[in-house]
N, C-alpha and C positions, 0 to 999 in steps of 0.2 A: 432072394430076388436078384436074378441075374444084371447086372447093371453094365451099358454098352458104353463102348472108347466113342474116344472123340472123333475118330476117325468112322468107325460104322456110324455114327449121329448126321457125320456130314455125307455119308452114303443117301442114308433116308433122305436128309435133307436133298439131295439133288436129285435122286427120286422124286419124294413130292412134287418140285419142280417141273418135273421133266411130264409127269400128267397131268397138271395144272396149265403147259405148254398145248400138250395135244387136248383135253378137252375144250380147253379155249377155242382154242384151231379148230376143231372140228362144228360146234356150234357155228362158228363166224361162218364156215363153209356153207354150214346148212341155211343160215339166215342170207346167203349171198355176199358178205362180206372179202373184198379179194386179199385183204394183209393174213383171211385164216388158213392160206395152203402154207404160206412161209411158218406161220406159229407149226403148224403140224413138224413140216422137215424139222425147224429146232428143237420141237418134241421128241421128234424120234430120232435125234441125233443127240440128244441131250440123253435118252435113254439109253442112248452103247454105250458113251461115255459112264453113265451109272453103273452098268453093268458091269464093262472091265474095270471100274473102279471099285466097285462091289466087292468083286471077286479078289482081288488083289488085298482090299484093308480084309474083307471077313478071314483070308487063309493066312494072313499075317498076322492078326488079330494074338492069336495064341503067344507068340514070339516076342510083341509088345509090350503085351498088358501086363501089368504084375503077377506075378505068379501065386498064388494062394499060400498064406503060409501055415505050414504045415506046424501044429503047439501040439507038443505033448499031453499024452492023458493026463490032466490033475490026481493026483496023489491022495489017498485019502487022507482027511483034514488039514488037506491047506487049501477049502475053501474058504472064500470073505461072502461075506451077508451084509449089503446093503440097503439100509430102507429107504425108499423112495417114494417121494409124493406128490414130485411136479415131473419133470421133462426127462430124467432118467428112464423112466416107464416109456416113451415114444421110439417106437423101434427105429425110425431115421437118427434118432440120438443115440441108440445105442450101436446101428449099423457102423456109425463115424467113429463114435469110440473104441467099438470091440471088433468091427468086422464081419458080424452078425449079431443075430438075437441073442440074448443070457437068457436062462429061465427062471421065471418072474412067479412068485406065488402070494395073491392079495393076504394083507394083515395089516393091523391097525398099531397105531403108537400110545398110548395112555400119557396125559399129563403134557400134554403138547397142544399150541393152538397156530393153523397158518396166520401167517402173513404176506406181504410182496414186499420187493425189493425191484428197484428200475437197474438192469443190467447194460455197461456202456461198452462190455469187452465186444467188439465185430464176430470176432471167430464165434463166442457162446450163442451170438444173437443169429449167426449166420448158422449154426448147429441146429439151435434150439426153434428158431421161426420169430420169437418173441421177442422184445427183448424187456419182460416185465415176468418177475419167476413166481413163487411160492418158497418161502423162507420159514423156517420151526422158530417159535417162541414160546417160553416158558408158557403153560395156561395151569388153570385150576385140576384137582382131581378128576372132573364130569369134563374136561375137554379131553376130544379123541380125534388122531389125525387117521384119514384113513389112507391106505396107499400098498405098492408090493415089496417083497422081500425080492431083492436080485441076488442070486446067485452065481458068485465069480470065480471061476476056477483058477485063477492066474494072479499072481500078485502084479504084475503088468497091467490089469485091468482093476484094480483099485488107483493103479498111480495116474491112472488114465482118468478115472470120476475126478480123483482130488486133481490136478492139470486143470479140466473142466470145469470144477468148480471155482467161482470168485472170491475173492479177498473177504467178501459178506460172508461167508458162510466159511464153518468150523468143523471137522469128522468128528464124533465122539461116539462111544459105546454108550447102546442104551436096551433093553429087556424089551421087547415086545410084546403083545399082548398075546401071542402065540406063545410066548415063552421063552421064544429064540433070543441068541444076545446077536447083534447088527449095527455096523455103523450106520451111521445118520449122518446128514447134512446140514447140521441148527446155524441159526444166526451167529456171527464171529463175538457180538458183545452180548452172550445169554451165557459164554463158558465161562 
C-alpha cells in the first residue's frame, strides 16, 4: 500500500476545498442566493492554485520522500520465526516495524494460555491501536494458543519486535505445534 507525503495529503485537502467552494456556489446560484457567484470565483481560483500546487508537490514528490531501502536477499538460514498471537499479525503493525508485510503462516502453541496486560508505552499504543495486548502465560497441557508464525529475514527485524515489545514481556524459544522452534513473546515474570 502505497502511502502519500504530506505534502500530496495537503494537495487533496485543498482539492476537496476547492469543490466544496464551487458546489456551494453553484447551489446558492441556483437557489438565487447572491454571496454564490463570489463562492464560485473562490472555487475556481482555489482550484488553479490546487493545480499548480499539485503539480509541483506530485513531481517533487519522488526527490522528497524517502527513498525505499533496498535489503538484501536473506541468506539461507538466517531466518528468525516468530510466534505471534496479538498485534504482531496486524499488518499496520508490521508496515511500522518492517516496512512492509513478512510472511505469516497460522500455528498453534501447546502449554500456553492468553492473558492481557494494560500497555502505558504511547509509541506501542499509537503502533498498535490499543493500548490493552494479549500476553502468554504458563497454562495446563489441554491449553493452546493459537496464532502465526512470522517469518523474518533480517536480524534488524527481530530487534525491531524486541524494541516493540515492553518490559512485560520476555523472547524465549519455544517448539510449536507445527514443530517449528520460534521465538515467542511470554510474560517477563513466567521466565
Amino acid at each position: 500500500m502505497k502511502r502519500l507525503s504530506h505534502g500530496q495529503r495537503w494537495v487533496i485537502g485543498l482539492g476537496a476545498f476547492a469543490l466544496v467552494c464551487l458546489v456551494v456556489g453553484i447551489i446558492a446560484i441556483a437557489v438565487g442566493v447572491g454571496w454564490g457567484i463570489l463562492l464560485v470565483v473562490v472555487g475556481l481560483l482555489h482550484l488553479g492554485l490546487t493545480g499548480v500546487a499539485g503539480a509541483l508537490v506530485w513531481t517533487s514528490t519522488p526527490t522528497i520522500a524517502p527513498r525505499p531501502v533496498k535489503r538484501p536477499t536473506p541468506r539461507p538460514g538466517e531466518t528468525h520465526r516468530v510466534f505471534s498471537y496479538g498485534t504482531l499479525r496486524q499488518p499496520l503493525v508490521q508496515e511500522s516495524l518492517f516496512g512492509d508485510h513478512v510472511p505469516t503462516t497460522p500455528d498453534t502453541l501447546p502449554g500456553w494460555r492468553l492473558d492481557w496486560v494494560a500497555i502505558t508505552d504511547p509509541e506501542v499504543v499509537r503502533t498498535s491501536g490499543s493500548d490493552l495486548h494479549p500476553i502468554l502465560r504458563r497454562g495446563s497441557a489441554d491449553d493452546v494458543v493459537e496464532g502465526s508464525t512470522l517469518t523474518l529475514g533480517y536480524e534488524w527485524q527481530l530487534r525491531a519486535v524486541d524494541d516493540y515489545e515492553v518490559a512485560d514481556y520476555q523472547r524465549i524459544r519455544v517448539e510449536l505445534a507445527s514443530g517449528l522452534s520460534a521465538w515467542v513473546y511470554v510474560a517477563a515474570d513466567e521466565v
